[in-house]
N, C-alpha and C positions, 0 to 999 in steps of 0.2 A: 836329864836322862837322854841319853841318846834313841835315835832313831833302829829300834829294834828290828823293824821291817816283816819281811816274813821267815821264821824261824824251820818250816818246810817247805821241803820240794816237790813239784807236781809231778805225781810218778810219770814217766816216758812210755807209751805207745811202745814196745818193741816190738819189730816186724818179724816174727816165725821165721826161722832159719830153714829151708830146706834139708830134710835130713837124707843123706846119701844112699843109703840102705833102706832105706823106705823106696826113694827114688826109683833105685833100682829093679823092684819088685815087680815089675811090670808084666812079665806074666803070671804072677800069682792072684795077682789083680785081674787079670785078662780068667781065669778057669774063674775065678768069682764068681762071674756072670754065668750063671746057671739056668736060668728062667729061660732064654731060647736058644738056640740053632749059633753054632759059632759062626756060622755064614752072617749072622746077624750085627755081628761084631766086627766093626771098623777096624784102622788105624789108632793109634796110641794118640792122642791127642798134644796131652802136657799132664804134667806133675805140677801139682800146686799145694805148697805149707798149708796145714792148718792149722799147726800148733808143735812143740815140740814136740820130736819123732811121730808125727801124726801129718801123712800127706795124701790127699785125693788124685788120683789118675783117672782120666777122661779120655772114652775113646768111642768112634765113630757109632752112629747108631744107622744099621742100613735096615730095618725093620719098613715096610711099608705104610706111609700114611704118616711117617714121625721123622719129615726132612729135617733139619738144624736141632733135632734130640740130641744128647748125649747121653751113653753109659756112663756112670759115678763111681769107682768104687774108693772106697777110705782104710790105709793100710795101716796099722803100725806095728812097734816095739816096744818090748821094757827096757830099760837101761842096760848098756852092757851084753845086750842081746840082739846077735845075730840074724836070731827068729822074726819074721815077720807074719803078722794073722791077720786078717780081713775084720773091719769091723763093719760096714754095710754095706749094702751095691743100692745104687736108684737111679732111673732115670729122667734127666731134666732135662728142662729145653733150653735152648742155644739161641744166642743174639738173633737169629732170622729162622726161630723156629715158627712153627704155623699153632696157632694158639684156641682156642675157643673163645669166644666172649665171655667177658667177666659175669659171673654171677648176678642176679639181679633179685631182690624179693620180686614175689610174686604184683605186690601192689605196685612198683613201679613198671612191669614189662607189661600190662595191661592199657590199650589200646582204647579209644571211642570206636565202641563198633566191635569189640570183641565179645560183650556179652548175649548172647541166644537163648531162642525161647527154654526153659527148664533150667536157665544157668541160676547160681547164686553168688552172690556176692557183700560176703559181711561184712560190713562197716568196724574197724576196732575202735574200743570206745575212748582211746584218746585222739581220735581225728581231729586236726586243729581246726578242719576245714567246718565243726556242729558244735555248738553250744547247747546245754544244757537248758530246757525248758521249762513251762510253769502248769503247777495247777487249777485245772478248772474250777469254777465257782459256783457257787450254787446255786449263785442269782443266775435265772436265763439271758437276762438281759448282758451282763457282764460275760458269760460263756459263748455265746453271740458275738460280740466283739472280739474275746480275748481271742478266739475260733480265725476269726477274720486276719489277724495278725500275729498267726501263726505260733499262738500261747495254746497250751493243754499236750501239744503232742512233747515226749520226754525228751526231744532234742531239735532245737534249731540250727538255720547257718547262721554261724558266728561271723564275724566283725572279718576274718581272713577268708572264709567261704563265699563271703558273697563279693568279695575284692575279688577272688580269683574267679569265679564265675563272671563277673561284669568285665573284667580284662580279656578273659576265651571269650566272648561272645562280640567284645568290639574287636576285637583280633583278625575273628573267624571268619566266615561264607556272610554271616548277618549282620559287618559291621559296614563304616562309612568307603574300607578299602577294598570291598570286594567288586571284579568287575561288573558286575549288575549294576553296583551302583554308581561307581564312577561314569559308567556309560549313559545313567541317566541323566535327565535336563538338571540343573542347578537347583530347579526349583521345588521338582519334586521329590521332598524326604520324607520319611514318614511319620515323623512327627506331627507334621500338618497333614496329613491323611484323614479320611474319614474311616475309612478302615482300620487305623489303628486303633488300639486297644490296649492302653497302656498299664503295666504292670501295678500290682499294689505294693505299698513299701517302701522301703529306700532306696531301691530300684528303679519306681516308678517314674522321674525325669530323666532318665537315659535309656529306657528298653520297653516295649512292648510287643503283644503278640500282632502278627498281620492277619487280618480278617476276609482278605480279598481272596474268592473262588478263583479267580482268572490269574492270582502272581503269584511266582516261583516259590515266594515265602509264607504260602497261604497256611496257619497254622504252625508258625515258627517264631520263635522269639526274635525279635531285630530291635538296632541300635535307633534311635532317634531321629540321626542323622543319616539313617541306612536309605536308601530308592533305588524305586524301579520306574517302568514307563507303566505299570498299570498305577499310579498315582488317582487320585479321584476327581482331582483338579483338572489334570492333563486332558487336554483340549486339541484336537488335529484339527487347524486352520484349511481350510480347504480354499484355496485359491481361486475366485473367480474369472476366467478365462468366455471373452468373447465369441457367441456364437456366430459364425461365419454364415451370411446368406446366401445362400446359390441362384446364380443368375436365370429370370422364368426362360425356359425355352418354349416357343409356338412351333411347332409342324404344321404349314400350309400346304407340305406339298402333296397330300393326298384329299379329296373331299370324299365324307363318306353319305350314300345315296340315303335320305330317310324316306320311309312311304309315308302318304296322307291317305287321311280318309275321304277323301273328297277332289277329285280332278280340278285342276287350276280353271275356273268361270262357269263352276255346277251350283255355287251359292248367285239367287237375283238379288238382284241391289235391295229388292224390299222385302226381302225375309229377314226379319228380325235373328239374329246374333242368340248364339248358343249359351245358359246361363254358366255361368262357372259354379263349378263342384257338381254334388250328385244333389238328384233331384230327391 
């Protein structure tokens, strides 16, 4: 048997001919545009095929606020037909138009810090970021625990929730790169804090809360590795520096006069001596 190969051909792309009398139409194209002010309406841009006897004219949009717009309008024929009719007019933007921002859900243009007091904000129930929870029991003892790790309520963070929480948080103001911390000593992290207060969970070897009244992070989640200079360790060495002694100065050159009570040879030799203190 010989080599059969492929017995068809893969139809050819053909590029839409320009059709001449379309082309031409160019003012029919131009009254199209009914929606504003002919003042509105440019220059003739170009003719461009969009399919047999079907071609689009483009022309200046001087509308305000819509620089690199274009008018659209789309003309044709029936075969054999001189006539040309308008099938739509629209206007589109042009390679250096000025555009909007693209669309965004509401869940992604939402910010830290955008929600205020009276705001809500519902959670949909396939967020990858909560897993589905457990029932409480009806042992106390077990409802206690399960309570403690986060079992009873009807959804937890799941296995991507709490990845993407521990990555924002070493990331953030409360990881080991923020300048707080790098400015602090090497040694003070707060891991070794007494102030720390490390999280429960599986969380708990990389994050806890800070508990110090006096540091920037007092009542904030931080990384393990995260410090500051209010550390509980940190110790301000105080230098001790030699007291200088001032040399005694005497002043002789004045005598000051004291009185006595008795003129110099008013006591006799044999009068007994006056007792000390009071009598």
């Amino acid at each position: 048997m010989g080599n059969n190969g492929r017995v068809t051909r893969p139809a050819s792309a053909r590029a839409a001919r320009l059709d001449q009398v379309c082309a031409a139409a160019v003012e029919v194209a131009r009254d199209a545009i009914t929606e504003v002010e002919p003042s509105d309406v440019g220059d003739h841009l170009q003719a461009v095929a969009e399919g047999d006897r079907v071609v689009t004219h483009y022309f200046e949009c001087r509308l305000s606020g819509y620089r690199g717009w274009r008018w659209a309008v789309t003309v044709t024929r029936v075969p054999r037909s001189r006539k040309v009719t308008v099938c739509e007019t629209v206007l589109l933007p042009g390679s250096d138009a000025l555009l909007a921002p693209g669309w965004l859900p509401w869940q992604e243009r939402l910010k830290p810090g955008d929600l205020g007091p009276g705001d809500l904000l519902p959670t949909p129930p396939d967020d990858e970021r909560l897993a589905p929870g457990y029932v409480l029991s009806d042992d106390p003892a077990v409802e206690e625990t399960a309570w403690e790790l986060g079992l009873g309520r009807p959804r937890v963070l799941s296995r991507e929730g709490r990845s993407e929480a521990a990555q924002r948080w070493y990331d953030g103001d409360h990881g080991p790169s923020a300048p707080i911390s790098t400015a602090a000593p090497a040694a003070a992290r707060c891991g070794t804090c007494g102030f720390y207060l490390p999280l429960a969970g599986a969380l708990r070897q990389a994050f806890g809360a800070c508990g110090n009244f006096y540091a920037p992070d007092d009542g904030r989640v931080v990384s393990a590795d995260h410090g500051c200079g209010a550390h509980s360790e940190t110790l301000v060495e105080t230098p001790e520096s030699p007291v200088d002694e001032l040399p005694t100065v005497y002043d002789d050159s004045a005598v000051e006069a004291m009185s006595v009570s008795r003129a110099p040879g008013s006591v006799e030799a044999a009068e007994p001596g006056e007792p000390y203190g009071h009598p």
